[in-house]
C-alpha positions as CSV (number, residue, x, y, z in Angstrom):
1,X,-3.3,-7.1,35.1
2,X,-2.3,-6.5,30.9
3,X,-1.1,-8.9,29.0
4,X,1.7,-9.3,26.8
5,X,0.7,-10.9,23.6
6,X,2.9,-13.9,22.3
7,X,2.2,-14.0,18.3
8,X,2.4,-17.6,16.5
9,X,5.9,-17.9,14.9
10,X,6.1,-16.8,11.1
11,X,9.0,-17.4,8.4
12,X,9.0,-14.4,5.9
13,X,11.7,-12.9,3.8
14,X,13.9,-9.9,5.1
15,X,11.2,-7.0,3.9
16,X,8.4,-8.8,4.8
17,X,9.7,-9.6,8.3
18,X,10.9,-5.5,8.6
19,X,7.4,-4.4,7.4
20,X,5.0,-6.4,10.0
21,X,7.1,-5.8,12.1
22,X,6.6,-2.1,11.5
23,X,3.1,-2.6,11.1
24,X,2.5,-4.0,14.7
25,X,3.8,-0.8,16.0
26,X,1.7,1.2,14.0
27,X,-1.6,-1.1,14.3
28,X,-2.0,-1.7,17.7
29,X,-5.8,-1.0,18.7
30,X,-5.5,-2.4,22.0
31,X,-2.8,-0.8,23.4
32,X,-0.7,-4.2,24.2
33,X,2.7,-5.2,24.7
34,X,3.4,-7.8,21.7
35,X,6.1,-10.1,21.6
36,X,7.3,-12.6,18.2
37,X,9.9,-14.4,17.7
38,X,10.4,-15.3,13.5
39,X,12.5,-16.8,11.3
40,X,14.3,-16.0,7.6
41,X,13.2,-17.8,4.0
42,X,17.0,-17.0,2.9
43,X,19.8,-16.3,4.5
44,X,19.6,-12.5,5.1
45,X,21.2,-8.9,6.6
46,X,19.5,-6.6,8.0
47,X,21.0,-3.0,8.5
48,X,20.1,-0.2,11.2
49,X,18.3,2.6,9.2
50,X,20.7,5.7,9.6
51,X,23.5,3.6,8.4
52,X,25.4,4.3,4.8
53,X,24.7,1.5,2.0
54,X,28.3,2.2,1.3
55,X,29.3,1.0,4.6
56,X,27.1,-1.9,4.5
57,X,28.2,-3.5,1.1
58,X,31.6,-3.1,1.8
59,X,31.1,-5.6,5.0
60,X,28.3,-8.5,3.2
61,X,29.9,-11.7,2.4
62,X,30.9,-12.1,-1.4
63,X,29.7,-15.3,-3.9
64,X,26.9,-16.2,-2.1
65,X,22.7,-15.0,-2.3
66,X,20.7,-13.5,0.5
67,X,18.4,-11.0,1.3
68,X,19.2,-7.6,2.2
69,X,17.2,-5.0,4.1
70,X,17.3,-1.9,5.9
71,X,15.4,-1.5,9.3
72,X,12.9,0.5,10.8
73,X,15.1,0.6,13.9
74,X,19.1,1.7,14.6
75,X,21.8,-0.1,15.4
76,X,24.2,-2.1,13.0
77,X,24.4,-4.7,10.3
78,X,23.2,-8.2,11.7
79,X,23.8,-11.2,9.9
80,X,20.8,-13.2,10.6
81,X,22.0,-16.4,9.3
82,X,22.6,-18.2,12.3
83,X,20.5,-16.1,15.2
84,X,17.4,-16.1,17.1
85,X,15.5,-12.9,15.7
86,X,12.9,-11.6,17.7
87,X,9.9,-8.2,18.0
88,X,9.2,-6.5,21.4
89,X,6.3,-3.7,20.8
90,X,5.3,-1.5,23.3
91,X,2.1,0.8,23.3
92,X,2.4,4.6,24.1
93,X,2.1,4.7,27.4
94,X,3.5,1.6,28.6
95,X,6.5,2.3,31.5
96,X,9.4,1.6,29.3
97,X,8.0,4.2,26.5
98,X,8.7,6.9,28.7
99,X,12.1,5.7,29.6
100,X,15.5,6.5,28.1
101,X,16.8,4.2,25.5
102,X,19.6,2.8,27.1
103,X,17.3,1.8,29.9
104,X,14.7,-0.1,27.9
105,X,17.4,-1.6,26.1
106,X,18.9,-2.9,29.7
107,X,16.1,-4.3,31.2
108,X,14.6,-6.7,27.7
109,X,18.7,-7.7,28.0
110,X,18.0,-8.2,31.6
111,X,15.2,-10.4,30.9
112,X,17.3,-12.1,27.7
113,X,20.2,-12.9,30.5
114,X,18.1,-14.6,33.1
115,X,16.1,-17.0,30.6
116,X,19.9,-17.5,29.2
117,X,21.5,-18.5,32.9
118,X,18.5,-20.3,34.0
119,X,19.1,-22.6,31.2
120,X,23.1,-23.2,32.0
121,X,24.5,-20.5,29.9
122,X,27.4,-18.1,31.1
123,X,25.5,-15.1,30.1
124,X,25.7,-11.5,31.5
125,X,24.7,-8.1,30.5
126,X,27.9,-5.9,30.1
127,X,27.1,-2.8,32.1
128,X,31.0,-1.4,32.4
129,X,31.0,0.8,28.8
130,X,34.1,2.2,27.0
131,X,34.5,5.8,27.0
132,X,34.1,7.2,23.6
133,X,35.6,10.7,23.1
134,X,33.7,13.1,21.0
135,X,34.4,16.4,19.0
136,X,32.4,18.9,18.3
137,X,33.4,21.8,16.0
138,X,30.6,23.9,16.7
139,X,31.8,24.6,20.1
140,X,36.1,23.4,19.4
141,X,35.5,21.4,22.3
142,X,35.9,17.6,23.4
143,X,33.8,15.2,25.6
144,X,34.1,11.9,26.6
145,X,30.6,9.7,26.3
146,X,29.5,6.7,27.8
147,X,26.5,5.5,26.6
148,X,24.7,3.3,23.8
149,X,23.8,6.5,22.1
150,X,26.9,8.2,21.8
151,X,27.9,4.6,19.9
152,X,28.5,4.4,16.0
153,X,26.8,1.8,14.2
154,X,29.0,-0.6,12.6
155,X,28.8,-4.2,12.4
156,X,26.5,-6.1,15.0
157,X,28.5,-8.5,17.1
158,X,31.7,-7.4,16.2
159,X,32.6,-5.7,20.0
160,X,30.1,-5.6,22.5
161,X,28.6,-2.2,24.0
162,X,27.1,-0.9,27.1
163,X,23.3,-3.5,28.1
164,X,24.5,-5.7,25.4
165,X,24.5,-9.8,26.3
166,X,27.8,-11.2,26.5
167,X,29.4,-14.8,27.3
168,X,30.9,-14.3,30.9
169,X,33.7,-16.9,29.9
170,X,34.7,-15.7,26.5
171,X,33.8,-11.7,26.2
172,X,31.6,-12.4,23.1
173,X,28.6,-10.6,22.6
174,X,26.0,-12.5,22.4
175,X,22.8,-10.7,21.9
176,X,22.0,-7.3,20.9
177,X,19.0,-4.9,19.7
178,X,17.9,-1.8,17.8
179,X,14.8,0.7,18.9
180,X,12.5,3.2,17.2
181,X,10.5,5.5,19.4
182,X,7.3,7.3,17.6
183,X,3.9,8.3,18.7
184,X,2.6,4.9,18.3
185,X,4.8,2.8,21.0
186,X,8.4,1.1,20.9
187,X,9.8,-1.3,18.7
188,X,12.1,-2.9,19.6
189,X,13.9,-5.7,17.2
190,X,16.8,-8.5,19.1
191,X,19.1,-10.7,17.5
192,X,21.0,-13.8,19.5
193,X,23.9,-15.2,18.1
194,X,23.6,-18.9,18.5
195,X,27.1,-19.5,17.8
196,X,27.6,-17.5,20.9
197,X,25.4,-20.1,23.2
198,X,25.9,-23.8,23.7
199,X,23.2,-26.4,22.6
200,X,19.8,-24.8,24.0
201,X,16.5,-25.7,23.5
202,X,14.9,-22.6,21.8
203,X,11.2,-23.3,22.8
204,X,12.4,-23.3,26.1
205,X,13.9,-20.2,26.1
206,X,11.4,-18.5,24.5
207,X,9.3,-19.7,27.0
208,X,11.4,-18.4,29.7
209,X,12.3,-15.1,27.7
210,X,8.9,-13.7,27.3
211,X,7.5,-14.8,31.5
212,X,10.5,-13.0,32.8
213,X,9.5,-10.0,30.5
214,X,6.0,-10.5,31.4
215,X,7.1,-10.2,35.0
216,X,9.3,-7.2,34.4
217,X,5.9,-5.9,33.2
218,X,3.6,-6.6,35.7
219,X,1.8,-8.5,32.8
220,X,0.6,-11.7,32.0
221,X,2.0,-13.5,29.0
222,X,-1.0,-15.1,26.7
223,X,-0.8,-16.6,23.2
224,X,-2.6,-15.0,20.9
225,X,-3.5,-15.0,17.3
226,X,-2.2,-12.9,14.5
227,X,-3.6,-9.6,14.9
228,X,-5.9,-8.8,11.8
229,X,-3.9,-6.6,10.3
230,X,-4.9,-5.2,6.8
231,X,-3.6,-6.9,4.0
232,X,-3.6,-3.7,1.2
233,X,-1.3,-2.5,4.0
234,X,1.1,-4.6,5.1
235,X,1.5,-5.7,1.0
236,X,2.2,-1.7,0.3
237,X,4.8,-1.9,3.4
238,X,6.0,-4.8,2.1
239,X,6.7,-3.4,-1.0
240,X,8.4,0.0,0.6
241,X,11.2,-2.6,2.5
242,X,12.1,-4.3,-0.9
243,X,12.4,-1.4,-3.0
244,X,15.8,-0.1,-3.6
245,X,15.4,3.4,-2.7
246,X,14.4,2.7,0.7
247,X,17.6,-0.1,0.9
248,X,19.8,2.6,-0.7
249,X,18.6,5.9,0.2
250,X,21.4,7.1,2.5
């Protein structure tokens, strides 16, 4: 049986927290699913890396600090002030590698949902999408999509989408996620809106989270230490996610 390694909780700042986890997709000598869940120094944003700067200043709070940073992954702006933040990585070759993206991203939710529900919350993953028509002027013709690709990034949270979590009672969303695919594995980065959740015990969950992914897996979950990852590295990677040209270069 594999194992699915459980990483010791870290705090960082946005960059930082972008760059390992980066880093533990690229530096994975042992071919193992790795799991963290981390927290923020400062109040911080992180945004989906295809998305306009443009589009992301015009929806960041004004008159107050925080840390800003764009993602190795997809998906929207987050406001990570008040969520659960956690890293999936999975090795090349691992069973959800191979899938599509909108099936890796139901089956983590799937595991999300039944640590949620077991512990008393009205969760659900939304699998009934909106149709979102499409243009292309290449061909004059129109098509109607329905799937979390065919989706525009915008703001995180703001309306729920096909896999995402939501509050069965209320129609929140209540957890979502963002993927990158490369040679090296899957990363793939989550964010639970705790406003969106009664009063949980968050050790708990995690607990709960990571043995139903574990199961989903066919793994075993195992803590383990911090992987020994080279420092020159991660401090050059570091340095990439903080400098302006890679926060502003679309």
């Amino acid at each position: 049986m594999t194992t699915l390694h459980l990483l010791p909780h870290r705090t960082a700042g946005a960059a930082e927290n972008m760059a390992l986890d980066f880093l533990l997709l690229q530096r994975n000598p042992e071919f193992r699913p790795r799991f963290r869940h981390y927290d923020w120094r400062a109040p911080a944003f992180t945004f989906g890396f295809s998305q306009k700067i443009e589009f992301v200043r015009g929806h960041l709070p004004a008159g107050e600090p925080f840390d800003l940073c764009r993602r190795p992954t997809g998906g929207g702006l987050v406001d990570h002030r008040h969520d659960w933040t956690y890293a999936l990585i999975l090795p090349r070759g691992h069973v959800l590698y191979d899938e599509r993206a909108s099936q890796s991203y139901r089956i983590v939710h799937e595991c999300l949902t039944t640590a949620l529900v077991a512990l008393g919350q009205p969760a659900a993953v939304k699998t009934v999408c909106e149709t979102v028509e499409h243009f292309d002027p290449n061909v004059r013709s129109r098509t109607m999509a329905c799937d979390r690709a065919a989706a525009v990034p915008g703001v995180c949270f703001q309306r729920a989408e096909l896999y995402d979590v939501v509050n069965q009672r209320t129609g929140m969303k209540i957890a979502g996620a963002a993927q990158k695919r490369n040679k090296h594995g899957l990363l793939f980065q989550g964010s639970i809106e705790k406003n969106g959740v009664a009063a949980i015990d968050w050790d708990d969950f995690h607990a709960r989270f990571t043995t139903a992914l574990a199961q989903a897996f066919g793994a075993e979950a195992v803590d383990t230490p911090w992987p020994d990852l080279n420092e020159e590295e991660a401090a050059g990677l570091v340095e990439q996610y903080s400098d302006p040209q890679w926060i502003e270069y679309r």
